[in-house]
N, C-alpha and C positions, 0 to 999 in steps of 0.2 A: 504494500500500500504506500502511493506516495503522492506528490502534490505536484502538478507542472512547475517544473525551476530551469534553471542554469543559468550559466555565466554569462556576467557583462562583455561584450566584445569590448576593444581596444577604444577609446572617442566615444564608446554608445555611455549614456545615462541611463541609470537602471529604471525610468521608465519608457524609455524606450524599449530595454531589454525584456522588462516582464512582458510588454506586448507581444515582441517578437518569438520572446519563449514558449508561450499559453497559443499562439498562431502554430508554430513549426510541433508543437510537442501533443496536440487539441483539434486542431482545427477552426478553435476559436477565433477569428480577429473582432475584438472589442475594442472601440475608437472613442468610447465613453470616458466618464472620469474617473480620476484615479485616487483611491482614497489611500495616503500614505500612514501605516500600522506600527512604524520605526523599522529595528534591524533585530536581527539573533548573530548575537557574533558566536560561534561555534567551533571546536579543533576537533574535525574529523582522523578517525581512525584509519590506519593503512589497512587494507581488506574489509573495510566495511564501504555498504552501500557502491560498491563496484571503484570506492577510491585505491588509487597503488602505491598512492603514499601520503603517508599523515602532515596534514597541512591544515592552516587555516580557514576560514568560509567566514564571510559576513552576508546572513541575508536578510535580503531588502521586501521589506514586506509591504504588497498593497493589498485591499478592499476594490475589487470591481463588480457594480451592479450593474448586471445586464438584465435592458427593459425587454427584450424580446422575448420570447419563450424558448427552452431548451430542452432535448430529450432527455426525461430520464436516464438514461446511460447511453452508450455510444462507443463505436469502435473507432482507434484513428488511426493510419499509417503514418509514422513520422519522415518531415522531410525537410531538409534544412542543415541539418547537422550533420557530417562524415560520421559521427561515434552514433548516431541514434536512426541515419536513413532503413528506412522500412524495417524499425521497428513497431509492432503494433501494441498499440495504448488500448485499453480497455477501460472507458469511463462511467463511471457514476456516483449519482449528490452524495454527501455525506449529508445523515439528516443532524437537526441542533443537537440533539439528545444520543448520540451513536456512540456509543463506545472506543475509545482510540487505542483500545490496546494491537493491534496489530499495525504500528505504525511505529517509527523509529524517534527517540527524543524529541531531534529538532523539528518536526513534523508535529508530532503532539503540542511544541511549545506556538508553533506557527497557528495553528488551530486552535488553538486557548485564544490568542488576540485576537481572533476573526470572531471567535465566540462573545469575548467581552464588547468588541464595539458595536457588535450586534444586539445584544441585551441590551445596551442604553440606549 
């Protein structure tokens, strides 16, 4: 289980990045606004989550409401990326109340914010 991500290219602003990422990783392109949730600065593990070596992450967390309507789940082929082309994504909601246990720290931490600014 995990959440559309990756990295900032070189000159991009991580909102441009999270557009581009949630486009290439989804299928998603959302041109809407973007509500910024701060960062998780985090030190990923070597062999974890497909990293190969243990280094630093700061991520950039936004809030995007999209007015359109969207399928329940969805299958995507990734395209965009050398490491991720035609990989296929298998998507759907997480509801308010879902339990996070099969989701990895920074994930759970990133969806706590999403949950809190959505409660107020």
């Amino acid at each position: 289980m995990q959440l559309p991500k990756g990295t900032i290219e070189h000159g991009e602003a991580p909102e441009d990045a999270v557009r581009r990422e949630l486009q290439e990783e989804s299928g998603i392109q959302f041109t809407g606004d973007l509500v910024p949730l701060g960062t998780i600065d985090r030190y990923c593990e070597a062999g974890v989550e497909g990293n190969k070596y243990r280094h630093p992450q700061l991520w950039h967390l936004f809030l995007m409401r999209h007015e359109a309507p969207l399928p329940e789940a969805f299958d995507h082929v990734a395209m965009g990326s050398p490491e991720e082309d035609g990989l296929v994504f298998s998507f759907s909601w997480l509801a308010p109340d879902a339990a996070l246990d099969a989701f990895a720290d920074p994930y759970v931490r990133a969806i706590a914010k999403v949950r809190e600014v959505l409660a107020n």
